[in-house]
C-alpha positions as CSV (number, residue, x, y, z in Angstrom):
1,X,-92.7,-51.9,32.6
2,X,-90.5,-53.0,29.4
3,X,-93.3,-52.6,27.5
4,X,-94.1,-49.2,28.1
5,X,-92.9,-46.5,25.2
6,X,-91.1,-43.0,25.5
7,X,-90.3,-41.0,22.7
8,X,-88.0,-37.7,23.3
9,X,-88.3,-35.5,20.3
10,X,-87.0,-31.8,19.3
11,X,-90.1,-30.3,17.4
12,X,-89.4,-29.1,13.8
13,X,-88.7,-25.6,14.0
14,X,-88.5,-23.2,10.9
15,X,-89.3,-19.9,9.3
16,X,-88.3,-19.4,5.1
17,X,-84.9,-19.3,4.3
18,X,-84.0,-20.2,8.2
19,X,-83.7,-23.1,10.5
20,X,-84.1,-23.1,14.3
21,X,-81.9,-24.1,16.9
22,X,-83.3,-25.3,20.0
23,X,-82.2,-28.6,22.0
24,X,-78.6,-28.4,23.0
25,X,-78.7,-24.7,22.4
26,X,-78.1,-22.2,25.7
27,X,-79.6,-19.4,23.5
28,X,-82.4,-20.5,21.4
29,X,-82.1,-19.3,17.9
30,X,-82.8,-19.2,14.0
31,X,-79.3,-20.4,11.5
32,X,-79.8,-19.4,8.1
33,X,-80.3,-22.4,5.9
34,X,-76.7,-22.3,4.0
35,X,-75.4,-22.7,7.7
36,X,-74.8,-25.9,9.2
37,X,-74.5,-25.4,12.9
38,X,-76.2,-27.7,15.1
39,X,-75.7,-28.2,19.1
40,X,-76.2,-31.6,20.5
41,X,-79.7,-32.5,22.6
42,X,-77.9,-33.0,25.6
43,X,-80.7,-33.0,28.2
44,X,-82.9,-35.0,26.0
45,X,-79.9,-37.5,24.9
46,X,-79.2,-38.2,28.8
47,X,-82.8,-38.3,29.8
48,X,-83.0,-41.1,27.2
49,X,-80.1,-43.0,28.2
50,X,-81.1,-43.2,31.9
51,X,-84.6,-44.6,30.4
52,X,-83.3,-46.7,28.5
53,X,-81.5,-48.5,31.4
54,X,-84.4,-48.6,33.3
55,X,-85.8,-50.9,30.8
56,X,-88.4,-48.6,28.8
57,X,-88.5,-49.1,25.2
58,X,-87.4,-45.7,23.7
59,X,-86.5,-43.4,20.7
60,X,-85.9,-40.0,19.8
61,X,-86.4,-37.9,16.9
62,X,-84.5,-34.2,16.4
63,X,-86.8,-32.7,13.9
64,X,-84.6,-29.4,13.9
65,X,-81.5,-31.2,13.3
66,X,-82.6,-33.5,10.6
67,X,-84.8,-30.2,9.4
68,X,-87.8,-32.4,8.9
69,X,-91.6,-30.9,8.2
70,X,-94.2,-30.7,10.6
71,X,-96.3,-33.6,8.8
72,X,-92.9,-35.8,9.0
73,X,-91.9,-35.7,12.3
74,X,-95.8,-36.5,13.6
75,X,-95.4,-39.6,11.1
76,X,-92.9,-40.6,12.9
77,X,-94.5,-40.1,16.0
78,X,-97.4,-41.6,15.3
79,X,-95.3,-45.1,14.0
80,X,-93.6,-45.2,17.1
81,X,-97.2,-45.1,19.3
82,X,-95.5,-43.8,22.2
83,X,-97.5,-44.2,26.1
84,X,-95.5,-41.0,27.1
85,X,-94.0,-38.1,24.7
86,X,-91.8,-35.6,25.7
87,X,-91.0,-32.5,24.2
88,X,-88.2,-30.0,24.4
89,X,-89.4,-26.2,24.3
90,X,-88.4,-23.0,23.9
91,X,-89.3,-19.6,25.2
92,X,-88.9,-17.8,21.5
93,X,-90.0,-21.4,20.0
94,X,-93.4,-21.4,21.9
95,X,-96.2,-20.7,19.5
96,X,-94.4,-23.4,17.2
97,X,-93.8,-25.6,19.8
98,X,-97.1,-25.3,20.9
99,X,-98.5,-26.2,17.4
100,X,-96.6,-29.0,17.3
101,X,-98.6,-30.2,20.9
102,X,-101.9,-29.5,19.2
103,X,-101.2,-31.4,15.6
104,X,-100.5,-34.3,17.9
105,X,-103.5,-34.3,19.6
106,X,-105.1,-34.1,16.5
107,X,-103.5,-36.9,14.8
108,X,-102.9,-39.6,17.4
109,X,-105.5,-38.5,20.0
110,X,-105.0,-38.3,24.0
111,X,-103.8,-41.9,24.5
112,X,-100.1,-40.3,24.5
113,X,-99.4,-38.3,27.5
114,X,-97.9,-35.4,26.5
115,X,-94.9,-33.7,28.8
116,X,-93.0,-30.4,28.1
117,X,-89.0,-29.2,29.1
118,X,-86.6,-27.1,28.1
119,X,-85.5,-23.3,28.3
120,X,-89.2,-21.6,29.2
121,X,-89.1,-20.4,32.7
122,X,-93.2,-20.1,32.7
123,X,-93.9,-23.7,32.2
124,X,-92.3,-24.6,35.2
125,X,-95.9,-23.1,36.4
126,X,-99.2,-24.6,37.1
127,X,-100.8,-21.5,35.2
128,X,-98.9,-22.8,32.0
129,X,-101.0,-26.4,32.4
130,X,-104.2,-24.1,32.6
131,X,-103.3,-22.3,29.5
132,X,-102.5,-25.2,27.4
133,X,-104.6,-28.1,28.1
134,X,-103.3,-30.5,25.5
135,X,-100.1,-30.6,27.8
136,X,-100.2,-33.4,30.4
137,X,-96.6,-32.4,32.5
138,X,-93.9,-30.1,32.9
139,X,-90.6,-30.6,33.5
140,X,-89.0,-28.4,36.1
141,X,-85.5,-27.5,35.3
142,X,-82.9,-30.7,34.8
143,X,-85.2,-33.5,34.1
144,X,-83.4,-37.0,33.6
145,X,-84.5,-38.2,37.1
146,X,-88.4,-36.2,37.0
147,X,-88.7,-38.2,33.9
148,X,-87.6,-41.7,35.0
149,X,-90.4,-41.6,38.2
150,X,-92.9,-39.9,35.9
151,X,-92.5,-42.8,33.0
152,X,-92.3,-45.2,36.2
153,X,-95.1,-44.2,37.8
154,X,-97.6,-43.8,34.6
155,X,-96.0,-47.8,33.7
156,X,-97.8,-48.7,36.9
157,X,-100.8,-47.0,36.5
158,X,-99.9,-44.8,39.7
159,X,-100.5,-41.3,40.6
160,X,-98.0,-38.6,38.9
161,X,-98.6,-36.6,42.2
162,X,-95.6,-34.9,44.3
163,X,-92.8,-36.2,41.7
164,X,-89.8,-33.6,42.1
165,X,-89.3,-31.2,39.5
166,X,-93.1,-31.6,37.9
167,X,-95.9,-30.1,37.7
168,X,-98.8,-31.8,36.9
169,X,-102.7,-32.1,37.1
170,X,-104.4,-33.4,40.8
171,X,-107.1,-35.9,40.7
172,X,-110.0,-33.0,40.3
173,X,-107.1,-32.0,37.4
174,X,-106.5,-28.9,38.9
175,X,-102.5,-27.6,38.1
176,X,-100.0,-28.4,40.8
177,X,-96.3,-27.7,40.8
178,X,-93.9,-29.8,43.1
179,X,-90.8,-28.2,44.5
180,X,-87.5,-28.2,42.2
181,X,-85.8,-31.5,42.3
182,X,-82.4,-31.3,43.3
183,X,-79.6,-31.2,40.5
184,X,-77.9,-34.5,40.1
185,X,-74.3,-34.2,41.7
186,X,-72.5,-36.8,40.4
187,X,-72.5,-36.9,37.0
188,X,-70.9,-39.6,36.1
189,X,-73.7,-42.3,37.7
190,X,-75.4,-41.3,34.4
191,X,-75.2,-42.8,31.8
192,X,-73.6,-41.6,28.3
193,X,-76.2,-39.7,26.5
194,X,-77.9,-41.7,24.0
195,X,-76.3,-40.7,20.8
196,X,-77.3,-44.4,19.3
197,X,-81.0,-42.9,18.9
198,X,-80.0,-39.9,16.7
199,X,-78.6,-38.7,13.6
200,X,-75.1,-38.1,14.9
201,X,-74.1,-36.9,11.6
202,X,-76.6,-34.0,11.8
203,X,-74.6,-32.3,14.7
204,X,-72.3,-29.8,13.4
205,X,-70.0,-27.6,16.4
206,X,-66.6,-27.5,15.0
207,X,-64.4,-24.6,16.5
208,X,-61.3,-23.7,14.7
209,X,-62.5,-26.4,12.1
210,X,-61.7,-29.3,13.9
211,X,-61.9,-32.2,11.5
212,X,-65.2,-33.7,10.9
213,X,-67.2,-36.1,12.0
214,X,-66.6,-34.3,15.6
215,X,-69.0,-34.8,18.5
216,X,-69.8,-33.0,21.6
217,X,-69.1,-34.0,25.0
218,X,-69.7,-32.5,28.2
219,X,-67.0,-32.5,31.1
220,X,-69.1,-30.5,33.7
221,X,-72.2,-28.8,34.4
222,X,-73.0,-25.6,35.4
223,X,-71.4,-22.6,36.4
224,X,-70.3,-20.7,39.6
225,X,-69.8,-17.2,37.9
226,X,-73.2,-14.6,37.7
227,X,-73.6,-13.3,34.6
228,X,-77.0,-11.9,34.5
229,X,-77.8,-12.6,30.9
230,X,-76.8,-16.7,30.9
231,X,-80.0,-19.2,31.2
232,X,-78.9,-22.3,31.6
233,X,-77.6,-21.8,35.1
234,X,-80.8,-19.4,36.4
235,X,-83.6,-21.3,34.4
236,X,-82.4,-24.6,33.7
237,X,-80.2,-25.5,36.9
238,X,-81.4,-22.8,38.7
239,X,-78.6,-22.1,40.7
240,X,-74.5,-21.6,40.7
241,X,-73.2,-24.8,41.8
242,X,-70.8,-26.3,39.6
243,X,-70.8,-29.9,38.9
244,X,-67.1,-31.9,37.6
245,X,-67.6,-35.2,36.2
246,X,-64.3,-37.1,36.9
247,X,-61.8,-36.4,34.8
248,X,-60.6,-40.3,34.2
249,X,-64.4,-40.7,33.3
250,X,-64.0,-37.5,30.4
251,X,-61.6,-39.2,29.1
252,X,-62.8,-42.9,28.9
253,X,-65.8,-41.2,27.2
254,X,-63.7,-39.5,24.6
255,X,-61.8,-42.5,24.1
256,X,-64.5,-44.4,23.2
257,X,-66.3,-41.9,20.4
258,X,-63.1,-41.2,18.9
259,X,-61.6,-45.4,18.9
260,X,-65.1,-47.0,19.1
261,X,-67.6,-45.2,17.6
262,X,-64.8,-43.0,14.6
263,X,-65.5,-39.5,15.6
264,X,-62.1,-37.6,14.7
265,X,-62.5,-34.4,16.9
266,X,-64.3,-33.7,20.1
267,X,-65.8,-30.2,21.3
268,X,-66.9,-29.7,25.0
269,X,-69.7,-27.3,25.1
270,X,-69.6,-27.0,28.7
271,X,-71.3,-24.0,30.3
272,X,-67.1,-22.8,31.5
273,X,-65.0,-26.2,30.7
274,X,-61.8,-24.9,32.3
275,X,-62.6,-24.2,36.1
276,X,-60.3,-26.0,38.0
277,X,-56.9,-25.9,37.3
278,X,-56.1,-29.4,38.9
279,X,-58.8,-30.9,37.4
280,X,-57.9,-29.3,33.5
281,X,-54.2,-30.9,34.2
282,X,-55.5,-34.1,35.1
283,X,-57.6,-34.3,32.2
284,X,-55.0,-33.1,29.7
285,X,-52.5,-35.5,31.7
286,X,-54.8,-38.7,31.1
287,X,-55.2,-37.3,27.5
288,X,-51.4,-37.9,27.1
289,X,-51.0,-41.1,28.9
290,X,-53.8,-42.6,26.7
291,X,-52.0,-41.4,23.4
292,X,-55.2,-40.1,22.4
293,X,-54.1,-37.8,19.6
294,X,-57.2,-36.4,18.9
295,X,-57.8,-32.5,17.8
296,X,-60.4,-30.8,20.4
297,X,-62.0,-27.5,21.2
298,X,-63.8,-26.5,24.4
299,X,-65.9,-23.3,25.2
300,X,-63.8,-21.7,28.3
301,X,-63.2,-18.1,30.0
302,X,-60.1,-16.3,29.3
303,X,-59.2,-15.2,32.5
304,X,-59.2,-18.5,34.5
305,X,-55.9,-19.7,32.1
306,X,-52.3,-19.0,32.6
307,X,-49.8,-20.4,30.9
308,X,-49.2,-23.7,32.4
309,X,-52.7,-24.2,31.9
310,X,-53.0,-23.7,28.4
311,X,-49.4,-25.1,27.2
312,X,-51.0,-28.4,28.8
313,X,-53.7,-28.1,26.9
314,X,-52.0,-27.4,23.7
315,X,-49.7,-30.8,24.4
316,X,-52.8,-32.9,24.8
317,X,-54.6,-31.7,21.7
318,X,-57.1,-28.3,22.5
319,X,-57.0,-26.8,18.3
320,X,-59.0,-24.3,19.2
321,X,-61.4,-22.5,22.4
322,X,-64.3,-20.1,22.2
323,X,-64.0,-17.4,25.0
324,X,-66.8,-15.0,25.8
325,X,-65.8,-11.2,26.2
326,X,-69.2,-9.9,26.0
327,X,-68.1,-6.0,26.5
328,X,-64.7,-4.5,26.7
329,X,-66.4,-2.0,29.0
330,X,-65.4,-2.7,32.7
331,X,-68.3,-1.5,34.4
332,X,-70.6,-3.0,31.8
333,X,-69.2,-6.5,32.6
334,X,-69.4,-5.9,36.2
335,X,-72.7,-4.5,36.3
336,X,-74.1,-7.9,34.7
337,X,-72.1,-10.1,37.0
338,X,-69.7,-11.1,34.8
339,X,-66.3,-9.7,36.4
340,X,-64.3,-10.7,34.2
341,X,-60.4,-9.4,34.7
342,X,-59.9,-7.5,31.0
343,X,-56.2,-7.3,31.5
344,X,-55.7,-11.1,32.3
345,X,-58.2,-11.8,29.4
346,X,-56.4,-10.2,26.8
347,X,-53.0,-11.2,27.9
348,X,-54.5,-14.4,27.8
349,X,-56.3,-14.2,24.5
350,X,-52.3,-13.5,23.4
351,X,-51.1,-16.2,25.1
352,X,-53.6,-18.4,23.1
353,X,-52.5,-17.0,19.7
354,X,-48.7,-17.3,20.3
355,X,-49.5,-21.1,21.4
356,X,-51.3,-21.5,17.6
357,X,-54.5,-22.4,19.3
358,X,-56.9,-20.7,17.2
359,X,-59.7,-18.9,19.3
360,X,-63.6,-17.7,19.0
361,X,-64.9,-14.3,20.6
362,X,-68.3,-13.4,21.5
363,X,-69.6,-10.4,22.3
364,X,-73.2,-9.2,23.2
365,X,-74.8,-5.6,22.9
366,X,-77.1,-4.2,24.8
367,X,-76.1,-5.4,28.5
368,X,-76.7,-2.4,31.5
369,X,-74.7,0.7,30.9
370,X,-74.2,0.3,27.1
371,X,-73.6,3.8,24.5
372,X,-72.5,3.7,20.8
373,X,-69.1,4.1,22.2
374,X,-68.8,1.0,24.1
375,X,-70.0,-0.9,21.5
376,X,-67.5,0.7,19.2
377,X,-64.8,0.3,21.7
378,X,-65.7,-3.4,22.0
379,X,-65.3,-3.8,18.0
380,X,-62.3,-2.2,17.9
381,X,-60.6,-4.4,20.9
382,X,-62.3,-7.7,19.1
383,X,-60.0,-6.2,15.5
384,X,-57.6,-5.5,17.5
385,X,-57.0,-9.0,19.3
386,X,-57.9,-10.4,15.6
387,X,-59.4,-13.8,16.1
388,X,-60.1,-16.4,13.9
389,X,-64.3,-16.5,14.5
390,X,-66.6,-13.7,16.2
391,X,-70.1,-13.4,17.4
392,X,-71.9,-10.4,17.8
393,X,-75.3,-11.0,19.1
394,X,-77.8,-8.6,21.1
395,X,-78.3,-9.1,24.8
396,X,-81.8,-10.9,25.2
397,X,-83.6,-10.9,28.9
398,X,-84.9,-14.8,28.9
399,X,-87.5,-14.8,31.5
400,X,-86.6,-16.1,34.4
401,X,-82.8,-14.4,34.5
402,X,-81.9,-11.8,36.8
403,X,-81.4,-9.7,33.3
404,X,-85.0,-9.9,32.9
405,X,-85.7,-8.6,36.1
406,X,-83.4,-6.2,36.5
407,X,-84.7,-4.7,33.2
408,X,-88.5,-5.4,34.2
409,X,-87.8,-3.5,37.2
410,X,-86.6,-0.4,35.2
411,X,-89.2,-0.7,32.7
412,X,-86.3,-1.3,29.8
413,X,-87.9,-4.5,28.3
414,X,-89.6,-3.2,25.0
415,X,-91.3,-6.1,23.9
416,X,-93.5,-9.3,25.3
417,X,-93.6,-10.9,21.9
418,X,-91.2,-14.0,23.0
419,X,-90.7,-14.7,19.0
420,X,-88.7,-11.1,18.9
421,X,-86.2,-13.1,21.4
422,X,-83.7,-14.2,18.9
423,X,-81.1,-12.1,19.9
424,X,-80.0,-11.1,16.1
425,X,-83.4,-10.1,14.5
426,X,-84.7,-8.3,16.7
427,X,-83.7,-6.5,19.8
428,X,-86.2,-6.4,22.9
429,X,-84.5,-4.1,25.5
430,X,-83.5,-0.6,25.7
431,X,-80.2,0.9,28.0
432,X,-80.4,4.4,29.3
433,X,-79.1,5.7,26.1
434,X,-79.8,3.3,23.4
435,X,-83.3,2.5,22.5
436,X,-83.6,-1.5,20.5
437,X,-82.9,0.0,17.2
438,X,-80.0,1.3,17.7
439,X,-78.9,-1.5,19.4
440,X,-79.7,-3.7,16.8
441,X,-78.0,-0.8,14.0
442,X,-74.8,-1.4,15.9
443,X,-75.1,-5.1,15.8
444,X,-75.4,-5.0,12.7
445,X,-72.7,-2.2,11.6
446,X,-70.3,-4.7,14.2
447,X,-71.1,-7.4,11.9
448,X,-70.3,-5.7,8.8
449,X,-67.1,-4.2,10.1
450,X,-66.0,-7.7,11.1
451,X,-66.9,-9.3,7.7
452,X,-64.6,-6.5,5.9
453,X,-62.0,-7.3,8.5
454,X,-62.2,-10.9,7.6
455,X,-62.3,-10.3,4.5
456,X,-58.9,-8.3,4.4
457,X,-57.4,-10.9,5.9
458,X,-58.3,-13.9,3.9
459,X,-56.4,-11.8,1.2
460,X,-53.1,-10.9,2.7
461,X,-53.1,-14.6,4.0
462,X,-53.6,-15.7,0.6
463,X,-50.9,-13.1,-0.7
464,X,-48.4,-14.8,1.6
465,X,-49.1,-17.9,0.8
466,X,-48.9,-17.4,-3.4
467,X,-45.5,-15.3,-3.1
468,X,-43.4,-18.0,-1.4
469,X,-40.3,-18.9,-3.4
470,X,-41.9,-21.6,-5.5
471,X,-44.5,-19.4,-6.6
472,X,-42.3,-16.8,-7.4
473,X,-40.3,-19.0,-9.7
474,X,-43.4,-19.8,-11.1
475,X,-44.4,-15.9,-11.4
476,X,-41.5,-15.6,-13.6
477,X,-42.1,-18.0,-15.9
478,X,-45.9,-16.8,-16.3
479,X,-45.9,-13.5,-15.4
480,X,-49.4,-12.5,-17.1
481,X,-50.9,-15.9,-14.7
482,X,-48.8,-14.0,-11.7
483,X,-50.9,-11.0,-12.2
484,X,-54.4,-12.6,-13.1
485,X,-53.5,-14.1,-9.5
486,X,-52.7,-10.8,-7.7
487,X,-56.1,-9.5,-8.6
488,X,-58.3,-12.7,-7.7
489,X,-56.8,-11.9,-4.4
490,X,-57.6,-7.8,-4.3
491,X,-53.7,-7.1,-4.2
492,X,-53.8,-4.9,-7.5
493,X,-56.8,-3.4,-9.3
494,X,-57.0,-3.7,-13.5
495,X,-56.3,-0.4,-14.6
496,X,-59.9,2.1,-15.7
């Protein structure tokens, strides 16, 4: 069984002037190619951990994170010879991905069986094997375990039929589809995810600017809330239930990256990192007993702090939290599942500034119930509460999401074209007043608004900082420098 080899690969993914972000990523996307953003392939780094144990000889390749070519990454496919291949996809990635599938075929032939996962609700159906015959499985859903038996089962030369969480081809290779596998509930019987096999120093999530090199850790999985927009939980888990790992096993994790492997900041992209208050004070407690002064950043929901809660995560080292607001509009945040308390999440959002933990807002537009006026109302709230990083983004209906059918349902989906499913580009739904342009108009108008805002910032901050006394002293001394100074920053204009 040793002897058989697995390679776990995120396709290349690109477009001019832009770079796509797919493994790792809850929403599927293109970064323009000044950025440097880049989630961590969690899925793909677990599943080849818990291969690895099992003896199989494996390696992984992230062609979107090392923004490789095409003709690249199938080199270094075709070096490795793998027996089985698997491949994350997306749903706005698919054509690409699906290239990808094909150029393989072509270039090492069929002796690699070829299997598929990832965020793309329709190839967790038989009909998708049908439609794409170069594709040998599908992974339903979480896939460390389907993958394990299915790389077990082809090292023995055994049938791939009735595996959990695949589909597959019968023996007259006719498409079948086994139920969903159940999700894995205790987390912490897996293994670390394999960062060993990738370029660690490609991965870039840094909230607040947490120093650098930083990695990303999950603490949980999952998440009990029902937001009808979020994919991971519908498509990828495929239900609510939230998962804990153990918070003494956290933080012997993020011990070791940060005193073993030199990583200076960790981020937890969790789904909702801070559900649980007696589990977010044990892990900030074992934080403190280890002496693990360490900067860290987590992605969390405003309205399940209070201020216990967050002082103790001040003391044990969070510099910074993202928090997603999505609408400032009640009924908006209701309709979509969210129900999120607005009051609690603005007095929290204040609690979080007075601390000095600096804090990331998203927002999305286009959700059920959405006008020109909420979206401006939501803008004005987001200048308002003045944090340090925003998102604006436009709601996107993966398939597979209750957003999608809801919409589907009312016939407010304007487009099938899964490569307008960005959620920035391109908007692909309509509200009962808004039609997809002028959703994406006020996106876009949000963005600029926020970039002037910034903007106006950066310049009284710098303002502050140059007249301090010293500077002042030094004004005196050179007052035609002092005044060159004033205008770099936009304080005073050179006379017409």
């Amino acid at each position: 069984m040793s002897a058989m080899k697995v390679l776990l690969g995120n396709p290349p993914w690109r477009k001019p002037g832009y770079y796509g972000v797919r493994a790792g990523s809850r929403w599927p996307h293109f970064e323009h190619q000044s950025s440097r953003y880049m989630p961590f392939p969690f899925h793909l780094a677990y599943a080849a951990a818990v291969l690895e144990r099992d003896g199989f000889e494996v390696r992984m390749v992230d062609g979107c994170a090392e923004r490789i070519s095409d003709e690249a990454y199938l080199d270094r496919l075709a070096a490795f010879d793998p027996d089985l291949l698997i491949h994350e996809i997306s749903t706005i990635s698919l054509s690409q991905d699906l290239r990808i599938v094909d150029a393989v075929r072509r270039r090492v032939g069929n002796r690699p069986r070829i299997a598929v996962c990832g965020l793309h609700v329709l190839a967790f159906e038989p009909e998708f094997l049908r439609l794409n015959p170069a594709v040998d499985f599908s992974f339903i859903g979480e896939y460390e375990q389907t993958a394990l038996e299915l790389a077990r089962r082809l090292a023995s030369g055994t049938s791939a039929d009735g595996i959990a969480g695949l589909v597959y081809r019968d023996a007259e290779g006719d498409p079948r589809a086994a139920p969903r596998r159940p999700l894995c509930r205790e987390l912490d019987t897996l293994p670390w995810p394999a960062r060993h096999l990738l370029p660690m120093d490609a991965y870039h999530d840094t909230p607040g600017g947490i120093p650098e090199p930083s990695v990303q850790m999950w603490a949980s999985r999952g998440c009990p809330f029902r937001c009808s927009f979020c994919a991971w939980p519908q498509i990828v888990y495929g239900n609510r239930l939230y998962r804990p790992r153990d918070p003494i096993k956290v933080v012997d994790e993020m011990e070791h990256l940060v005193r073993e492997e030199g990583f200076r900041s960790v981020y937890f992209d969790d789904d909702t990192f801070n559900i649980g208050k007696e589990r977010i004070l044990a892990i900030c407690s074992e934080i403190r007993r280890r002496r693990l002064d360490i900067p860290w950043a987590a992605m969390a929901r405003a309205d399940l702090m209070d201020r216990e809660m967050l002082r103790a995560l001040k003391e044990a080292g969070l510099r910074a939290v993202k928090y997603g607001v999505e609408s400032i509009d009640q009924g908006i945040l209701d309709r979509c599942g969210k129900q999120m308390d607005l009051k609690k999440t603005e007095a929290m959002i204040r609690k979080t500034r007075r601390l000095g933990i600096l804090y990331h807002l998203t927002f999305t537009f286009g959700l059920p119930g959405e006008t020109r006026e909420t979206i401006r109302r939501s803008v004005d709230w987001c200048l308002r509460m003045d944090p340090d990083t925003v998102q604006f983004s436009v709601s996107t209906p993966f398939p597979g999401s209750r957003f999608y059918a809801e919409l589907e349902s009312r016939k407010q989906i304007t487009s099938r074209n899964w490569e307008e499913y960005d959620g920035f580009f391109h908007a692909v739904v309509r509200t009962e007043s808004l039609g997809p342009e002028e959703i994406l108009e006020e996106r876009n108008a949000a963005a600029k608004t926020w970039e002037a805002h910034a903007a106006r910032r950066a310049r009284r901050r710098a303002l502050r900082r140059y007249l301090t006394p010293r500077y002042a002293a030094a004004a005196v001394r050179s007052p035609r420098k002092a005044l060159r100074k004033l205008r770099e920053l936009g304080v005073m204009k050179r006379p017409r």
